[in-house]
C-alpha positions, -999 to +999 in steps of 0.1 A: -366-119+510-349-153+511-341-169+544-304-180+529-300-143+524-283-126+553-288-091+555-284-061+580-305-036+595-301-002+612-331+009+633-339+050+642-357+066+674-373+096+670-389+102+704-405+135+718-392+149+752-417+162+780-448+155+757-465+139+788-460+168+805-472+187+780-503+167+777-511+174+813-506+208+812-528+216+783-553+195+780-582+216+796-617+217+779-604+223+741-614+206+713-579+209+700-554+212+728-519+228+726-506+192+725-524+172+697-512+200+678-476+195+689-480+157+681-496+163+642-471+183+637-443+157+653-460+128+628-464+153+598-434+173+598-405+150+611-411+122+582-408+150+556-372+165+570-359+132+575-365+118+539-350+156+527-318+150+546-318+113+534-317+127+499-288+147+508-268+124+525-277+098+496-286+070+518-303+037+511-340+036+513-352+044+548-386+028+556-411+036+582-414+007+606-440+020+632-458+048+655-460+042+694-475+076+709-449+100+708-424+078+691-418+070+651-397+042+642-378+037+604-357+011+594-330+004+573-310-025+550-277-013+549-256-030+514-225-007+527-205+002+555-210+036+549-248+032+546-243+033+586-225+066+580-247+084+558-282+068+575-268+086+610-257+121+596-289+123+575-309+116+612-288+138+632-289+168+609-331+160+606-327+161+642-313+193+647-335+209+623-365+200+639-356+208+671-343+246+659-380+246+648-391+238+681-367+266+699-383+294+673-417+284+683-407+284+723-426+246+723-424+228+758-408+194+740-380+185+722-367+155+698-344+126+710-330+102+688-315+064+691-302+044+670-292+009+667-285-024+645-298-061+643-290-085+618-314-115+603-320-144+603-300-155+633-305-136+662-334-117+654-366-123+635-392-108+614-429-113+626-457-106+605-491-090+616-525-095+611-525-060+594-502-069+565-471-051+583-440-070+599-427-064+634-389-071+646-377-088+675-345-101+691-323-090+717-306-062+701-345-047+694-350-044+732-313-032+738-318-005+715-356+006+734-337+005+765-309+025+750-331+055+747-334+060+779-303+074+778-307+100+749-315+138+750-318+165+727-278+162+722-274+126+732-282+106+704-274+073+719-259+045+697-259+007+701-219-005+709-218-027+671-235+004+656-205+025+670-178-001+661-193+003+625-189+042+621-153+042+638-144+021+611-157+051+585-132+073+606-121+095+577-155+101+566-172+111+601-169+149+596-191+166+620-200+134+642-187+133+673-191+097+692-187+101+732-187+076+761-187+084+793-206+052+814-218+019+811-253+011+828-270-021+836-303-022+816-329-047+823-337-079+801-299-065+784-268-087+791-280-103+815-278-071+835-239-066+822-234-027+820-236-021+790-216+009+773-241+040+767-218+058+736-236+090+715-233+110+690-229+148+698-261+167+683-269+206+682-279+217+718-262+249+728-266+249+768-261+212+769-231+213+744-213+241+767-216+222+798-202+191+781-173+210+766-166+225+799-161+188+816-148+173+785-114+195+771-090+170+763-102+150+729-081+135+703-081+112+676-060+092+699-094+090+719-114+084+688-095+046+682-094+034+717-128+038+715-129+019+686-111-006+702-133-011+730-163-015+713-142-043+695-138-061+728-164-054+743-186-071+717-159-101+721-166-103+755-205-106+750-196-148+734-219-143+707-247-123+725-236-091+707-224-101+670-201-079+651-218-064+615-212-088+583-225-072+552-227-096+519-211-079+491-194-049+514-155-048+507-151-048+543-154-073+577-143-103+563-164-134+554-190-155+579-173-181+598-185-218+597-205-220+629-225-190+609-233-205+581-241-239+597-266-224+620-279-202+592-279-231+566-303-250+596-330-225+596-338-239+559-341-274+573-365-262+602-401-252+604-412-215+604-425-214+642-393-233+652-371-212+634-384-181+651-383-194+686-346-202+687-318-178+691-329-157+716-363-162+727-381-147+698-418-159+695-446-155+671-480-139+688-506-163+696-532-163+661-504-153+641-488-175+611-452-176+616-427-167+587-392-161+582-375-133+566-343-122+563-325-088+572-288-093+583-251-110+577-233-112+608-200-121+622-189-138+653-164-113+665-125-132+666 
């Protein structure tokens, strides 16, 4: 893609609870212990629910981005505001699925999920590898590793822009429930600002109960002051967290000039240079450095 051509990206988690433990447990003397077959399963299985719901949602094209151990990682260009929408109910419900299939088989892990956005060329960067693939990196890349921390089988943790995003699909949100409870400092994130840990309610009976029985007074009241918050709290970031701009979306405005002047100097600049400003991305050592687009942003007012 064009560097001129702003674009942005939602990036998905899907990340296996207590494999480690698992691994320990039944490794033993077996050519094929219990969990390599847990983890072919994970890498086989997973993909195929999530592209089904993805269909059935009718989102944009979700690519697979990469594999780290128990982890698989897809991306997204989102054209629409409600790409965001559909892209997060397509992975919750995938979610769920999976991990029903996991409670009828009495397995020892479960499935997490996180998701988060970045937008290109300012900001963030693409990096390509030696391999022919492309790796992504940026501050809002490591906030959204760090995020998953926080995520459990009915946590599906969301960046803050990501949640500004679907609040402003408010009428469309259906089943998704966004909560907040905290913020919490996360290292190499804000500068150690807390930073607000909102998710998205996913099927988990004992967990759902206990959060149901500390958490009895919702409205849609609620539902906008959240909204609001994420609004000022990306505000309050001067930049370091940029509200979503999508070219050609009927919503969020246009770009303001101190946008499009920095974007219009990446086309003036050299590859490596471009890559190493706006916040300390880097191309590996050995690798050629190139510049590809992914995201339209907007300073918040």
């Amino acid at each position: 893609m064009s560097i001129d051509v702003p674009a942005l990206r939602l990036f998905l988690s899907a990340d296996l609870i207590g494999s480690t433990a698992l691994k320990s447990e039944t490794s033993g003397g077996n050519d094929e212990p219990e969990w390599l077959k847990t983890f072919i399963s994970f890498y086989e299985e997973f993909p195929a629910i999530l592209a089904e719901n993805c269909k059935k949602h009718d989102t944009p094209n979700i690519e697979f981005w990469k594999g780290i151990g128990d982890e698989l990682l897809w991306f997204v260009s989102l054209s629409q505001v409600s790409d965001s929408l559909n892209v997060v109910k397509a992975f919750k419900a995938a979610l769920e699925l999976y991990n029903r299939k996991l409670d009828d088989f009495d397995k020892k892990v479960r499935l997490k999920g996180t998701a988060w956005i970045a937008g290109f060329p300012i900001t963030h960067k693409v990096v390509p590898l030696p391999n022919g693939g492309t790796d992504y990196i940026g501050p809002s890349i490591d906030a959204g590793f760090r995020l998953s921390r926080f995520s459990t089988r009915m946590r599906m943790v969301v960046s803050v822009d990501l949640a500004w995003m679907l609040l402003q699909c408010q009428s469309k949100m259906d089943e998704l429930r966004l909560c907040f409870d905290a913020s919490e400092s996360m290292k190499g994130v804000l500068s150690g600002r807390p930073y607000p840990v909102i998710w998205i309610q996913c099927e988990s009976p004992l967990e759902q109960l206990e959060y149901e029985l500390c958490h009895s007074n919702r409205s849609t009241e609620w539902d906008r002051r959240l909204g609001d918050f994420c609004a000022d709290f990306i505000r309050s970031t001067d930049g370091k967290i940029i509200s979503p701009f999508i070219t050609g979306a009927n919503r969020f405005g246009t770009p303001p000039e101190s946008f499009l002047t920095r974007l219009n100097g990446l086309k003036d600049k050299d590859p490596v240079d471009a890559l190493t400003e706006n916040g300390g991305s880097f191309v590996p050592e050995g690798q050629q450095a190139s510049v590809d687009m992914v995201v339209h942003l907007k300073v918040a007012p």
